[in-house]
PDB file of N, H, CA, C and O in Angstrom:
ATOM      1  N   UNK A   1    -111.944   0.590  14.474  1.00  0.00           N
ATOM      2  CA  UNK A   1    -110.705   1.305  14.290  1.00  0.00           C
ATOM      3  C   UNK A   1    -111.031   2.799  14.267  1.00  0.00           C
ATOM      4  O   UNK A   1    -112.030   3.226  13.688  1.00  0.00           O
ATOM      5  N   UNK A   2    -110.169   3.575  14.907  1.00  0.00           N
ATOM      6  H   UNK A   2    -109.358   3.228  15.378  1.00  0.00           H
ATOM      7  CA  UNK A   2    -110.172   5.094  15.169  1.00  0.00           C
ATOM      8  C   UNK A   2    -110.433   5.924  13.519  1.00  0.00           C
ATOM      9  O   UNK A   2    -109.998   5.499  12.448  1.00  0.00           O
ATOM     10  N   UNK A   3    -111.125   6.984  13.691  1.00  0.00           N
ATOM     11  H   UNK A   3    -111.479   7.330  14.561  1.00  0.00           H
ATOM     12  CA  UNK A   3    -111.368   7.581  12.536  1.00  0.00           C
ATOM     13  C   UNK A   3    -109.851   8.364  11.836  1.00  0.00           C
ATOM     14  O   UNK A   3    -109.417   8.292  10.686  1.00  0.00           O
ATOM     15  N   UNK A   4    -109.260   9.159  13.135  1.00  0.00           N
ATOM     16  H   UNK A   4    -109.613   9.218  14.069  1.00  0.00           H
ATOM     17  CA  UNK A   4    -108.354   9.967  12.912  1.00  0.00           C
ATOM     18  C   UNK A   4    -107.163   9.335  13.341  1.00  0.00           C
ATOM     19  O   UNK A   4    -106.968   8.556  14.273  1.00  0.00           O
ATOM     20  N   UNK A   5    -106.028  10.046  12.077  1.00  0.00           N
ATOM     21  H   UNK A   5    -106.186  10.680  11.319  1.00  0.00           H
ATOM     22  CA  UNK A   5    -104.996   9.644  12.205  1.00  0.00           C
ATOM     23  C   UNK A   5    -104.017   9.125  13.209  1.00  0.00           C
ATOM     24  O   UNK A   5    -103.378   8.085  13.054  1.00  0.00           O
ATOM     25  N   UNK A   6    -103.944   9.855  14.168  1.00  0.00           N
ATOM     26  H   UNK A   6    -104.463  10.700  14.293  1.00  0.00           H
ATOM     27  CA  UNK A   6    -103.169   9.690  15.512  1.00  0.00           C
ATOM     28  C   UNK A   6    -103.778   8.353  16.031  1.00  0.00           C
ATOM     29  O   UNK A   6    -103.166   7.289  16.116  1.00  0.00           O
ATOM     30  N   UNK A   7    -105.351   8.621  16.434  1.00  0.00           N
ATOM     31  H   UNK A   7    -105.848   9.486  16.365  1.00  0.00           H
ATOM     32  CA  UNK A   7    -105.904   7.497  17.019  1.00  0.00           C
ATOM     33  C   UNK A   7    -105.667   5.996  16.002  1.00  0.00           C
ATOM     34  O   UNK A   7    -105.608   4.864  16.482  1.00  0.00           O
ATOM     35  N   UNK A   8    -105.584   6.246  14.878  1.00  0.00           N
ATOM     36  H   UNK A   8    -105.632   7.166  14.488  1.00  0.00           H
ATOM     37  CA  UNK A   8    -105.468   4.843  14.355  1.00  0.00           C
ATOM     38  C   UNK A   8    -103.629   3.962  14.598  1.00  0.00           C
ATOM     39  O   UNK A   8    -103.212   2.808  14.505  1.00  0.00           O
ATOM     40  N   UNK A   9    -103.086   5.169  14.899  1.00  0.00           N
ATOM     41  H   UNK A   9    -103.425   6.107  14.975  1.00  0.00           H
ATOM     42  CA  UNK A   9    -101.400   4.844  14.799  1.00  0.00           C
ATOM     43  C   UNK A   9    -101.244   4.181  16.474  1.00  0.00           C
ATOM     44  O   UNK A   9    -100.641   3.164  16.815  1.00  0.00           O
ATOM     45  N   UNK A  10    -101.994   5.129  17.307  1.00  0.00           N
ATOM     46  H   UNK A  10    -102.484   5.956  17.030  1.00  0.00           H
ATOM     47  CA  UNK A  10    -102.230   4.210  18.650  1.00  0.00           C
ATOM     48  C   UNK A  10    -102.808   2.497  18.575  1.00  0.00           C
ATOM     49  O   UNK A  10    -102.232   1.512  19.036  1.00  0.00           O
ATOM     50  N   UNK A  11    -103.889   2.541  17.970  1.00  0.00           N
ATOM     51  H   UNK A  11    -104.357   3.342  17.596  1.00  0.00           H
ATOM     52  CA  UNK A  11    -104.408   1.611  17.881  1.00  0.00           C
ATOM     53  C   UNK A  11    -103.880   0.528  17.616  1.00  0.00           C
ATOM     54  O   UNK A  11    -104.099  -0.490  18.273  1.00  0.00           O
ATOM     55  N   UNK A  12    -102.876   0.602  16.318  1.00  0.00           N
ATOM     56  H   UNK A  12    -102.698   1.429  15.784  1.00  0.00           H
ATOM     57  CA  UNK A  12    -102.438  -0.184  15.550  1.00  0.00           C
ATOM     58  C   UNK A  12    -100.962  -0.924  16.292  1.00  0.00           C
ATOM     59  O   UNK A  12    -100.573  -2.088  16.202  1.00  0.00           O
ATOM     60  N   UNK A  13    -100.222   0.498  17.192  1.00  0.00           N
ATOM     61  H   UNK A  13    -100.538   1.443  17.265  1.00  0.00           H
ATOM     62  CA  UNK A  13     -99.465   0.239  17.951  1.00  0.00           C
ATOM     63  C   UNK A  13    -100.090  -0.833  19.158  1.00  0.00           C
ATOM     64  O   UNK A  13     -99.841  -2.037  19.098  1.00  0.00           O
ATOM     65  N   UNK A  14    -100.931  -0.240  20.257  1.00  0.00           N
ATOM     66  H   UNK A  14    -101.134   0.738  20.307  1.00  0.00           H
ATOM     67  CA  UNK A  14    -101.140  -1.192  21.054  1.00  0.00           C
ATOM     68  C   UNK A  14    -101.611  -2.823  20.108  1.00  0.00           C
ATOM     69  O   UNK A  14    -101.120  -3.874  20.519  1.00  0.00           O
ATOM     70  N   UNK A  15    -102.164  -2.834  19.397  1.00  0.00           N
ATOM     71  H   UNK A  15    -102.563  -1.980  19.063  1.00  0.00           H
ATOM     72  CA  UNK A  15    -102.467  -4.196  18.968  1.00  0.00           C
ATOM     73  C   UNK A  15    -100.851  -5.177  18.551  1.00  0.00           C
ATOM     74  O   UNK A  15    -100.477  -6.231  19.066  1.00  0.00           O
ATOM     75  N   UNK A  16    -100.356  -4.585  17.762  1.00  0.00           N
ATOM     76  H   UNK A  16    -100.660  -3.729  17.344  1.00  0.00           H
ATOM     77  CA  UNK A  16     -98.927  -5.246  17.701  1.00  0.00           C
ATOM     78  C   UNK A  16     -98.285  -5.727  19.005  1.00  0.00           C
ATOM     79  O   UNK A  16     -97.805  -6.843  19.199  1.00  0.00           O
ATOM     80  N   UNK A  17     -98.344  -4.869  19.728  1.00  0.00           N
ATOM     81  H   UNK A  17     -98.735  -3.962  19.570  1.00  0.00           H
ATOM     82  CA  UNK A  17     -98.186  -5.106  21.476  1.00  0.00           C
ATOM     83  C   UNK A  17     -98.699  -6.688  22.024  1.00  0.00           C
ATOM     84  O   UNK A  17     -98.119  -7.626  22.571  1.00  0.00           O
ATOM     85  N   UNK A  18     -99.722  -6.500  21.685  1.00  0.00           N
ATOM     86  H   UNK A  18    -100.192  -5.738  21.240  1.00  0.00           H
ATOM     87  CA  UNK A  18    -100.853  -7.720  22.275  1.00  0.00           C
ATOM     88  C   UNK A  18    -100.956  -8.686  21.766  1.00  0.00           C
ATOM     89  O   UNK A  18    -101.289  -9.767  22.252  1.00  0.00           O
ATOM     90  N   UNK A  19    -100.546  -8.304  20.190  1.00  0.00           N
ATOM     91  H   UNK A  19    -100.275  -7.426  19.795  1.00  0.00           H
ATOM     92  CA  UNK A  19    -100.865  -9.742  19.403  1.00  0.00           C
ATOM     93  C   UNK A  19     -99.672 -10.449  19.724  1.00  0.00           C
ATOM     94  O   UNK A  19     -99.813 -11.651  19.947  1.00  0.00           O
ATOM     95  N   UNK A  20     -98.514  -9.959  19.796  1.00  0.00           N
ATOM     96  H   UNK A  20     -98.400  -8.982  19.614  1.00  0.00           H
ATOM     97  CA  UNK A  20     -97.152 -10.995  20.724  1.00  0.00           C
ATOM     98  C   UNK A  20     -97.123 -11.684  21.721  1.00  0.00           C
ATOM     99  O   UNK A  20     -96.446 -12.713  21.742  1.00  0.00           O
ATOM    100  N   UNK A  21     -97.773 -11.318  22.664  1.00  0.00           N
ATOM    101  H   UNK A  21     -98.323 -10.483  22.646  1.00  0.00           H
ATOM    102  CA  UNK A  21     -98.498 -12.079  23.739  1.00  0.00           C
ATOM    103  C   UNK A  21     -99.702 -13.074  23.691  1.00  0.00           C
ATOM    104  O   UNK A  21    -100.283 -13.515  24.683  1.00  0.00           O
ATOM    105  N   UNK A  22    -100.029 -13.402  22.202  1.00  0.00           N
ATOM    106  H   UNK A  22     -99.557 -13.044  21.396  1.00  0.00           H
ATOM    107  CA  UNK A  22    -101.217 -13.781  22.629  1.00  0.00           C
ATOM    108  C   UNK A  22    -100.679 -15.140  21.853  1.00  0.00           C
ATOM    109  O   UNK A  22    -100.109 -15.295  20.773  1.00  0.00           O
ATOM    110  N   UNK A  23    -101.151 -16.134  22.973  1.00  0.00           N
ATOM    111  H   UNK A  23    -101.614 -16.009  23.851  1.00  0.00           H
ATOM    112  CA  UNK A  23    -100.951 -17.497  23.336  1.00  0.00           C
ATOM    113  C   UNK A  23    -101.606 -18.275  22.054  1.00  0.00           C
ATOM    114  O   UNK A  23    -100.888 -19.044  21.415  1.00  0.00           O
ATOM    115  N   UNK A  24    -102.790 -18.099  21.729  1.00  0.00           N
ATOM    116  H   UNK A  24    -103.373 -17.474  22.248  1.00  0.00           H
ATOM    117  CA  UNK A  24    -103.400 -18.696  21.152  1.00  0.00           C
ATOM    118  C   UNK A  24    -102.629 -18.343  19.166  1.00  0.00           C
ATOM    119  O   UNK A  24    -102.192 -19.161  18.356  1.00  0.00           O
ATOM    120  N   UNK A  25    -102.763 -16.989  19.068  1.00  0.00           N
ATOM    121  H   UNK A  25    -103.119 -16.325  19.725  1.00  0.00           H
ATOM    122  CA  UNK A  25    -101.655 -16.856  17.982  1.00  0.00           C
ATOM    123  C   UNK A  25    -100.265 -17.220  18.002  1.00  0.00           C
ATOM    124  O   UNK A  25     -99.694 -17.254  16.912  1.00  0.00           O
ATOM    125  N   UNK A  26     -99.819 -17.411  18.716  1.00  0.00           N
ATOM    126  H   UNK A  26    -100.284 -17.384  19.601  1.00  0.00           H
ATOM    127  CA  UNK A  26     -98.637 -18.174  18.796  1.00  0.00           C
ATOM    128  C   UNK A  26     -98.420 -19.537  18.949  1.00  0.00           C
ATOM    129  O   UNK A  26     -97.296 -20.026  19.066  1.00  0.00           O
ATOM    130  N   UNK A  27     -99.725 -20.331  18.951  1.00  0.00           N
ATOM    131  H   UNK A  27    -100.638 -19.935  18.855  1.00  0.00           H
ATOM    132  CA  UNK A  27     -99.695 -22.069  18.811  1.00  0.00           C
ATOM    133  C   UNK A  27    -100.178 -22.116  17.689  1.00  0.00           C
ATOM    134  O   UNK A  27     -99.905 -23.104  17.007  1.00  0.00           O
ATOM    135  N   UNK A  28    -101.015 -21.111  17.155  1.00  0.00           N
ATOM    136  H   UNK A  28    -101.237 -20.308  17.709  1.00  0.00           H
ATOM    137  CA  UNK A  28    -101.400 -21.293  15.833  1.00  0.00           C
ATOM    138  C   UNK A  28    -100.165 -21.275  14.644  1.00  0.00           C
ATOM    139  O   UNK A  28     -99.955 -22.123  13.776  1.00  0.00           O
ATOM    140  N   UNK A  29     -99.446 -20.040  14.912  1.00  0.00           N
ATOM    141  H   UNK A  29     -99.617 -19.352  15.617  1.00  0.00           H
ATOM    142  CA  UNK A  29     -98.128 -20.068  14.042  1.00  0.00           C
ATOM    143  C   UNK A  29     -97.002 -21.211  14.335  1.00  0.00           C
ATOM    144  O   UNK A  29     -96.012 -21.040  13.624  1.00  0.00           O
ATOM    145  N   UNK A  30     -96.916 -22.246  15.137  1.00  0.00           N
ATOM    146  H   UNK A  30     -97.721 -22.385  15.715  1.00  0.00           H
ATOM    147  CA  UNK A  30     -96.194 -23.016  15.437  1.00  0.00           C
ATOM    148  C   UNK A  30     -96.877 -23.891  14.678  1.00  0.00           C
ATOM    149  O   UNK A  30     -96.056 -24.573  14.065  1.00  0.00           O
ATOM    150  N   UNK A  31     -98.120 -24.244  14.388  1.00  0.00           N
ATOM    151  H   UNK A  31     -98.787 -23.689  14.885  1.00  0.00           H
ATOM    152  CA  UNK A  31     -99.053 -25.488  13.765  1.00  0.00           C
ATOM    153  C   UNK A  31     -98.535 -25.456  12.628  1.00  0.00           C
ATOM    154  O   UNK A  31     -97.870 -26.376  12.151  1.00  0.00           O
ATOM    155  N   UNK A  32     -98.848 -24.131  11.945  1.00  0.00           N
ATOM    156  H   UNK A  32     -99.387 -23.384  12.333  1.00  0.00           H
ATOM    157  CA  UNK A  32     -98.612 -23.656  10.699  1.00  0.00           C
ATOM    158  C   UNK A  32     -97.434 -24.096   9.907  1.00  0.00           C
ATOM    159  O   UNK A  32     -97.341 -24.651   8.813  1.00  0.00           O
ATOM    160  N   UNK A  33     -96.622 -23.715  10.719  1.00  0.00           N
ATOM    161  H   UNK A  33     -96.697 -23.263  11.608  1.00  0.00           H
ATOM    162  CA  UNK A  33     -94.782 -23.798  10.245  1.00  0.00           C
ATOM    163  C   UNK A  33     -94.740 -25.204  10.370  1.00  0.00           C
ATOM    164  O   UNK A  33     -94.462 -25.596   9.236  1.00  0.00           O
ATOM    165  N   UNK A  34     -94.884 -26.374  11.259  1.00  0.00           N
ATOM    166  H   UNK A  34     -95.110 -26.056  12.180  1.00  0.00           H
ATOM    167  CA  UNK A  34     -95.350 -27.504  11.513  1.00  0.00           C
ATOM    168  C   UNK A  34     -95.936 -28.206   9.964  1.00  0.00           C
ATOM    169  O   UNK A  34     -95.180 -28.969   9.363  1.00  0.00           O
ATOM    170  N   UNK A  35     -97.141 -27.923   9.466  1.00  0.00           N
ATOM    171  H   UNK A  35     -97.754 -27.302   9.955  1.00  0.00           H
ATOM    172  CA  UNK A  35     -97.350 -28.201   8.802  1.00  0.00           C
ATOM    173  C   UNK A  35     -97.020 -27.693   7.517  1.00  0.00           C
ATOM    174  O   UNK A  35     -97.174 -28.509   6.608  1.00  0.00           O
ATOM    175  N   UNK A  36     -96.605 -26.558   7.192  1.00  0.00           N
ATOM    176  H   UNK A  36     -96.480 -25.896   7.931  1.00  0.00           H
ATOM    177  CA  UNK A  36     -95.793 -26.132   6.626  1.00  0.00           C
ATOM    178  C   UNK A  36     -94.047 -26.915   5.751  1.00  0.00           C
ATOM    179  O   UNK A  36     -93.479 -26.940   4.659  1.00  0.00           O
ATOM    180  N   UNK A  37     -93.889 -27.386   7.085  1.00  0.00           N
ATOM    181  H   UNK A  37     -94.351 -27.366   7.972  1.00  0.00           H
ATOM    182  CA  UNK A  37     -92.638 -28.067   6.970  1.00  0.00           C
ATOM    183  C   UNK A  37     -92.377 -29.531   6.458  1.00  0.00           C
ATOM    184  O   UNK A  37     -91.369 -30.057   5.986  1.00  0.00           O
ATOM    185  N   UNK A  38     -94.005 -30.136   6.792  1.00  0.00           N
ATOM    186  H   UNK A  38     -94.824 -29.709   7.175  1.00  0.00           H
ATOM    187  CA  UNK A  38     -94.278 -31.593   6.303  1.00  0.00           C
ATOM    188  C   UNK A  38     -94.383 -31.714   5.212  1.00  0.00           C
ATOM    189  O   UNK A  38     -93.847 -32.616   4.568  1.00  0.00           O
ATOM    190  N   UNK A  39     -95.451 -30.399   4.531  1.00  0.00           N
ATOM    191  H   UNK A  39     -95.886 -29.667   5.055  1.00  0.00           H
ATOM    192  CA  UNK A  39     -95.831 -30.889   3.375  1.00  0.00           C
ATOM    193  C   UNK A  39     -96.092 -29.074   2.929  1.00  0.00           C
ATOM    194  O   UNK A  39     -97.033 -28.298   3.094  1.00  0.00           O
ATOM    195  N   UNK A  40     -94.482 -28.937   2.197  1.00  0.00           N
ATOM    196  H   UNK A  40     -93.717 -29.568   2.063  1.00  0.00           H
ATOM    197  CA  UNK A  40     -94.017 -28.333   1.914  1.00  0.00           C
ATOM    198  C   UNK A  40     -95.057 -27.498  -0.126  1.00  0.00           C
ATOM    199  O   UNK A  40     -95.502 -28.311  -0.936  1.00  0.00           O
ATOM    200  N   UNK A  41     -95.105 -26.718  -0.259  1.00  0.00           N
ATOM    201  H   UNK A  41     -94.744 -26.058   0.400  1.00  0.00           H
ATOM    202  CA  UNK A  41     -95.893 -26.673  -1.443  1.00  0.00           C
ATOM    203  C   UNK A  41     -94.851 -26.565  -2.333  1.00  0.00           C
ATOM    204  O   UNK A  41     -94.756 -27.460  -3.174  1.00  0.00           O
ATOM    205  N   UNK A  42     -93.982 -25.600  -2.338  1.00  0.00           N
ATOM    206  H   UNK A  42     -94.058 -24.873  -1.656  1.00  0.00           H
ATOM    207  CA  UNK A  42     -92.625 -25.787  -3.603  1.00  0.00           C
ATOM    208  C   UNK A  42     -91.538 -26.757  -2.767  1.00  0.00           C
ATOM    209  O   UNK A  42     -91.195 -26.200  -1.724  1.00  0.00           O
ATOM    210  N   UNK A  43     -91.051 -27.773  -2.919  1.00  0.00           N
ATOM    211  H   UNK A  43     -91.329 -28.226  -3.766  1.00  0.00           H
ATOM    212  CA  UNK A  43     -90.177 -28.450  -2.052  1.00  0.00           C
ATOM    213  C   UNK A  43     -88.737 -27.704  -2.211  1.00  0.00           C
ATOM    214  O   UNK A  43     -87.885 -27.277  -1.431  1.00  0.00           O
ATOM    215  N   UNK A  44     -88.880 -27.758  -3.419  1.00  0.00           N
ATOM    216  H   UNK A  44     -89.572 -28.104  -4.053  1.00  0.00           H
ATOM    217  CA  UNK A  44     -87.493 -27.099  -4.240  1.00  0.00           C
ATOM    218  C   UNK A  44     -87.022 -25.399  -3.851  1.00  0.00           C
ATOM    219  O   UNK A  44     -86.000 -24.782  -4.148  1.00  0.00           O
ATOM    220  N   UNK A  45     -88.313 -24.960  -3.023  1.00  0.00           N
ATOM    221  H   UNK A  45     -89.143 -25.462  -2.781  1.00  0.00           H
ATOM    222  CA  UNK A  45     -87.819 -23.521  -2.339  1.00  0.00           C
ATOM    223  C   UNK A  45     -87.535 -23.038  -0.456  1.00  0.00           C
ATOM    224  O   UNK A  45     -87.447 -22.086   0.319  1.00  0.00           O
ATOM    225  N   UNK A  46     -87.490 -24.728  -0.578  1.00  0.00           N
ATOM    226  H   UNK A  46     -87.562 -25.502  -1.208  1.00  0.00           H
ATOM    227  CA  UNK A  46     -86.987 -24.627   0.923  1.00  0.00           C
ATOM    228  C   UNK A  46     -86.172 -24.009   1.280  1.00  0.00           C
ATOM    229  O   UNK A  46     -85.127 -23.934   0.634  1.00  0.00           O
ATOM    230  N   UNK A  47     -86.404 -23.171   2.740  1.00  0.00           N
ATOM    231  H   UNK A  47     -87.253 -23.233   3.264  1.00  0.00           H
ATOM    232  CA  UNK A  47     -85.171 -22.384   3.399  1.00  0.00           C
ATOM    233  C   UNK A  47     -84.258 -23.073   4.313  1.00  0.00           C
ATOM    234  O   UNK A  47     -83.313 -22.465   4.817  1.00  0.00           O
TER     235      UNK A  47
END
């Protein structure tokens, strides 16, 4: 990660960019919620 300010606000920007696109984080968060949903930890705070 960039030392200076500007460069870290780029940085941080393009990564948000990329991490939306990225395939593999996005089957992971589908697993998640998936399992998430089965076996719920507070049942009683379901949305």
């Amino acid at each position: 990660m960039p030392d200076d300010k500007e460069g870290r606000a780029q940085y941080l920007k393009k990564f948000r960019k990329e991490i939306k696109r990225n395939a593999a984080i996005k089957t992971c968060r589908e697993r998640v919620e998936e399992l998430c949903d089965r076996f719920p930890l507070y049942p009683e705070l379901r949305v």
